[in-house]
Residue, then its C-alpha position, 0 to 999 in steps of 0.5 A: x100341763x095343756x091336757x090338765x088347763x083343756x079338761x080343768x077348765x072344760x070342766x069350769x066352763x061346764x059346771x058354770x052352764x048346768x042347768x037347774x031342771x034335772x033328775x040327778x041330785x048331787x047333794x045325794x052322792x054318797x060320802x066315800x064316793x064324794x071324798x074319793x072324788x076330791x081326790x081324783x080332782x086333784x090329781x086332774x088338776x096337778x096333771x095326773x090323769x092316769x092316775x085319777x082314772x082308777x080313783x073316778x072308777x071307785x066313786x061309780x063303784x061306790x054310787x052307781x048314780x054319781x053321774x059328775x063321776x061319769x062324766x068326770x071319767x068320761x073326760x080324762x078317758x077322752x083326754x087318753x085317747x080312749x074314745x069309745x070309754x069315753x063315750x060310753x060314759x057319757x052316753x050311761x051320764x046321759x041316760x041317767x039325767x039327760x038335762x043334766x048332760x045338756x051341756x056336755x054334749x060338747x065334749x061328747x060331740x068331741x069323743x065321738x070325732x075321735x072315734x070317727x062318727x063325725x054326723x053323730x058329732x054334728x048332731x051333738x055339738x049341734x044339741x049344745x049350741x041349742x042351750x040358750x043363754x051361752x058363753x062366748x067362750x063356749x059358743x066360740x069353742x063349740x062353733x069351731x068343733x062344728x066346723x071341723x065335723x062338717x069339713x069330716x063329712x063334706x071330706x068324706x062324701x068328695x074322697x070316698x074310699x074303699x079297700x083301704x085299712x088304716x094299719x100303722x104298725x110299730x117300728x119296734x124296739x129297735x127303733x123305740x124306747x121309752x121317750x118320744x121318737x119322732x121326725x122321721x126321714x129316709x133315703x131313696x134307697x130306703x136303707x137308712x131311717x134317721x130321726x130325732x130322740x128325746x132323751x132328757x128335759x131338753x136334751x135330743x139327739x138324733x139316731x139312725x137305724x139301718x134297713x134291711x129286707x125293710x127290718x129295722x137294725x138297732x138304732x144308735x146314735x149318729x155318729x160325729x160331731x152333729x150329736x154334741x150340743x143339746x139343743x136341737x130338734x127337726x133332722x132331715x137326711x139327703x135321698x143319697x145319705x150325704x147330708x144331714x140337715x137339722x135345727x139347733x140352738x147351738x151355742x156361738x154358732x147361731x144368728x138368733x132363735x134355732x137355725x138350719x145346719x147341714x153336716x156331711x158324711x165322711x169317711x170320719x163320721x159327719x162333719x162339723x155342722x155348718x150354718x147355712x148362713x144368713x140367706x137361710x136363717x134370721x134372729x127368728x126362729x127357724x127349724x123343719x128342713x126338707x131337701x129336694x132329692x137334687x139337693x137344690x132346694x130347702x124348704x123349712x118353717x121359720x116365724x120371721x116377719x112379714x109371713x102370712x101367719x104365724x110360723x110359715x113354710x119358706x124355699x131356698x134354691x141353692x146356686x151354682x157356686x154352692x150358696x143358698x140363695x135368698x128365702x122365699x115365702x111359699x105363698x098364701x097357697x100354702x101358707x095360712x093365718x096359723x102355723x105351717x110345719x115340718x115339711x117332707x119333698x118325696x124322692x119324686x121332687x113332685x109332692x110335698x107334704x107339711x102340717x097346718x092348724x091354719x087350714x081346713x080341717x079336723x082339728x088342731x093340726x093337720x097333715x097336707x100334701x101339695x103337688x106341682x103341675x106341669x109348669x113347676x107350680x105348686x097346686x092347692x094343698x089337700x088334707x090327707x084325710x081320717x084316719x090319718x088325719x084326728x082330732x088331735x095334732x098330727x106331726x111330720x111324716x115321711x115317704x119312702x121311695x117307693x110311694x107306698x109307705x109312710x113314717x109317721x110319730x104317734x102315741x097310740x096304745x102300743x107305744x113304747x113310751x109317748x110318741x113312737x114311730x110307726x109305718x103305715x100304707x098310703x090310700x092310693x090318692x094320696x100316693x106321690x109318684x112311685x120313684x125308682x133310682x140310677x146311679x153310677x159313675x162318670x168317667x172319662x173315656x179316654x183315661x177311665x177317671x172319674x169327672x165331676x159332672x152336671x146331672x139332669x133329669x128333664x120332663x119330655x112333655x113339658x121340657x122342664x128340668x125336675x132335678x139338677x145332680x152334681x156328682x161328687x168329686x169322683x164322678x159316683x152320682x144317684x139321681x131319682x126317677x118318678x115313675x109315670x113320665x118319660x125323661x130325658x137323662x143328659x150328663x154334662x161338663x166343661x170341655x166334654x161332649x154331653x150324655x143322653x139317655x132316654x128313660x120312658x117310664x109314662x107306659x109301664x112300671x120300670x122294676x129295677x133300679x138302674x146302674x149305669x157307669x157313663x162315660x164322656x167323650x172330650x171335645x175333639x176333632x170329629x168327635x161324634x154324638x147320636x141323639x136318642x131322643x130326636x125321632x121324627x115322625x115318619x116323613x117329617x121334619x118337623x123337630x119334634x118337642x120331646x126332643x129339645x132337652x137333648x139341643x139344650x145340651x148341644x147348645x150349652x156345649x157350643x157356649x162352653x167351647x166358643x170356637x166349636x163348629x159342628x156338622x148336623x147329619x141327618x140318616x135314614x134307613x133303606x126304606x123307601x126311595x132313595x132320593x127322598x130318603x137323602x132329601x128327608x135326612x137333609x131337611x131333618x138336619x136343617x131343622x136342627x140347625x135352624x133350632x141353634x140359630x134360633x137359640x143364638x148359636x152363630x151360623x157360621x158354626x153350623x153346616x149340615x148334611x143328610x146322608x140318606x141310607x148311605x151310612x147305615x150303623x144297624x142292620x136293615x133288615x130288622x126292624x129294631x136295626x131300621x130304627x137305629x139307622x133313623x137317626x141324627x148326630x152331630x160331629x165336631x168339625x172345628x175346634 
């Protein structure tokens, strides 16, 4: 019933500004077109818009000079997303009695928005707000409609866009039917869609649809015990397709208002959903989960106290013993005076995107991403922009993998029933970093069996860790990797040597996903490792920054295993003078060792020895084999 109060009581706030100089003379209307006409009021009043459409188009049959006919039809069009309908209408009611149209170039203004002539927009709301004699509640509305125009147009003139078609295309019967489809999610693997299904009063449930050649399978119910109770909504599926996290009103189960539960997928179907317990959820309302690709961190919408506006977006970090540490608000920043919802954290841990009517922008809610800089912080949010972004609310959206495609809910003409799901392309500056993926299996080296390990991913210019994996108890992992920077990918457990590998993706596009079974060498006597990312510049021993990620990993090692003691060798290849080669690879050890002393590391632990060209592992004559003979390890010298 909102469209129904918006047109009825747009229309009692117009009829009670006419003004009394005018051309048009109601009194005049021809009978039959005034008594279809109280028809088609009263079913704009009970809500049936469609309905009035057919009836209003009898009285401009009837009497071609009807012009409340006109702008009556001109509304309800407006109200269906027929924008350009709509206009003509009016701009036809305008010709015939331009005083009596005065003051409906609010709603016009509104029309021409949503066909995305904001100057002309302007213009008109501009012509109404030249009335005398105004209503507050009139002022008021139109003061707000003019400053979403000249957002439209400031926007526009800052991000101009060219080569770009706004094109969403309809997921298909696959995925919709007749009553609304809506919050999209995908895995990283972009082979899975999972989202929500209205399919009662109040009853959803959520569905899922396998992806092949980016063709949609049949979608069916998710299987399990996620589907039982009614009351539910918001849905989100892990990048590797393990856990589903969703809000619901689940009966005895909840703390309050909707709370946040994950289910994880076995071999049965998915578990039993779990509360996320008392960190996460409050007696409020809490709903729109968004889970980073390491599973480490959950954003979600709540409309607890003490918030900025009215529903706001919060982040929890889960701890190393599984638990979800305490909420915390986003911040001003992102948060605003109004609602912030249905957040989406892209695969590349980087981008964020979530819904604000609180923000500047188009009207009613808009679509906002947000990115974080190079210390971890989250920038300003940026809207997405016309014509993504309308006049009218827009909901969640989701990207996949790749950073091109965007899933989004919309009730465009092609619907199949309300809101539909549809995909569409990312203009370029939008985009969040194209992510590729490197999965696996760790195992140890000695009896091939796989090892719950640590994963991390970190950033070599800022040295900061982007995403934290556990594998699951057999060792089979899925880390993303964002392209356009270069990593440091490190595997680690208790009692074993650690794993490195460094992934340059900052020059070039990487055009494969990666598979790389790992295995870990346990902590033995003269068990050795050769750092991958330590490389001196040429006749230096200047530790390089690049590659401190990989003597974080030697440090946690050393801390693990107390007693520990190793030896830094430092190796060059045969270029040059020899003695300066063993005083170039002694000095490259040393600086090594003066880094883990730094870090707290007991020197008494360390020694260090450089070898010069003495030990090569590659041939010298190559150049590739040059490079490899340029290196540092470390060997376990005492348990």
């Amino acid at each position: 019933m909102k469209n129904t109060h918006r047109i009825t009581g747009l229309l009692t706030l117009l009829f009670s500004l006419q003004l009394s100089a005018q051309t048009y003379e109601p009194d005049k209307v021809k009978t039959k077109a005034l008594a279809r006409y109280e028809e088609a009021i009263i079913f704009l009043k009970d809500g049936a818009i469609k309905e009035a459409v057919p009836v209003l188009l009898d009285c401009i049959i009837i009497d071609s000079n009807f012009v409340d006919a006109y702008l009556s039809l001109a509304g309800a069009l407006g109200e269906l997303k027929q924008y350009q309908r709509s206009v003509t209408l009016y701009e036809k009611a305008k010709a015939k009695d331009p005083a009596y149209f005065n003051v409906y170039h609010l709603p016009y203004s509104i029309n021409l928005a949503g066909l995305g002539k904001f100057e002309e927009a302007l213009a008109a709301v501009n012509n109404f707000l030249a009335i005398p004699n105004l209503s507050e509640r009139g002022r008021k509305s139109a003061q707000y409609r003019k400053g979403t125009y000249q957002f439209a147009i400031q926007y526009a003139l800052q991000h101009p866009v060219t080569d770009y078609q706004f094109a969403p295309v309809n997921l298909g019967d696959s995925v919709n039917g007749p009553r609304s489809e809506y919050y999209p999610s995908v895995t990283v693997t972009d082979s899975l869609l999972v989202y929500t299904r209205r399919t009662g009063d109040q009853r959803e449930d959520f569905m899922q649809s396998s992806i092949r050649d980016k063709k949609f399978g049949k979608a069916v119910l998710i299987n399990g015990d996620i589907n039982i109770e009614p009351l539910k909504g918001a849905i989100t599926v892990s990048q590797d397709g393990e856990w589903l996290l969703f809000a619901g009103n689940l009966s005895g189960q909840g703390l309050g208002d909707y709370d946040i539960y994950l289910s994880q997928y076995t071999p049965q179907g998915w578990s039993e959903p779990e509360n996320l317990g008392p960190t996460i959820n409050t007696e409020f309302w809490e709903s729109s989960p968004a889970l980073s690709p390491d599973k480490r961190v959950l954003y979600f919408s709540s409309n607890r106290p003490g918030g900025y506006g009215g529903r706001d977006l919060y982040m929890s970090v889960r701890q190393p013993n599984g638990r979800w540490g305490k909420a915390i608000n986003m911040g001003p920043a992102v948060n605003s005076a109004g609602d912030e919802l249905a957040p989406f954290i892209h695969a590349d841990n980087q981008t964020l995107f979530y819904t604000s009517d609180g923000l500047p922008g188009y009207g009613n809610s808009d679509l906002f991403v947000i990115r974080k800089n190079d210390k971890g912080e989250w920038g300003a949010p940026e809207n997405l922009g016309y014509p993504i972004n309308t006049i009218e609310n827009e909901g969640s959206l989701a990207v996949s993998a790749d950073g091109l495609t965007a899933y989004y809910a919309s009730d465009r003409s092609d619907s199949r029933g309300n809101l539909d799901l549809y995909s569409f392309q990312l203009r370029p500056n939008i985009r969040p970093n194209r992510t590729l993926y490197v999965k696996g299996k760790v195992t140890d080296a000695k009896t091939n069996q796989g090892i719950p390990s640590t994963i991390e991913l970190t950033d070599n210019n800022s040295n900061l860790v982007l995403m934290k994996v556990q594998t699951d108890e057999l060792g089979d992992y899925l880390v993303t990797l964002p392209v356009g920077k270069d990593y440091t990918f490190t595997v680690n457990r208790k009692g074993y040597l650690f794993y490195s590998e460094v992934y340059a993706l900052s020059r070039k596009d990487a055009d494969s996903t990666y598979q790389k079974n790992i295995q870990l060498n346990p902590v033995q006597l003269n068990a050795s490792f050769v750092f991958n990312n330590i490389l001196f510049a040429t006749n230096s021993y200047t530790l390089p920054a690049n590659g401190l990620a990989e003597l974080q990993q030697l440090i946690q090692v050393l801390q693990d295993n107390p007693t520990l003691k190793v030896e830094i060798s430092g190796h060059t290849d045969n270029t040059g003078n020899p003695k300066e080669n063993l005083n170039l690879s002694t000095n490259r050890a040393k600086a090594i060792v003066d880094y883990l002393t730094e870090k707290g590391i007991e020197s008494s632990r360390l020694s260090y020895k450089g070898y010069g060209d003495t030990q090569p592992i590659a041939d010298n004559s190559t150049e590739s084999g040059r490079a490899k003979n340029r290196r540092t390890s470390f060997t376990v010298t005492g348990l």
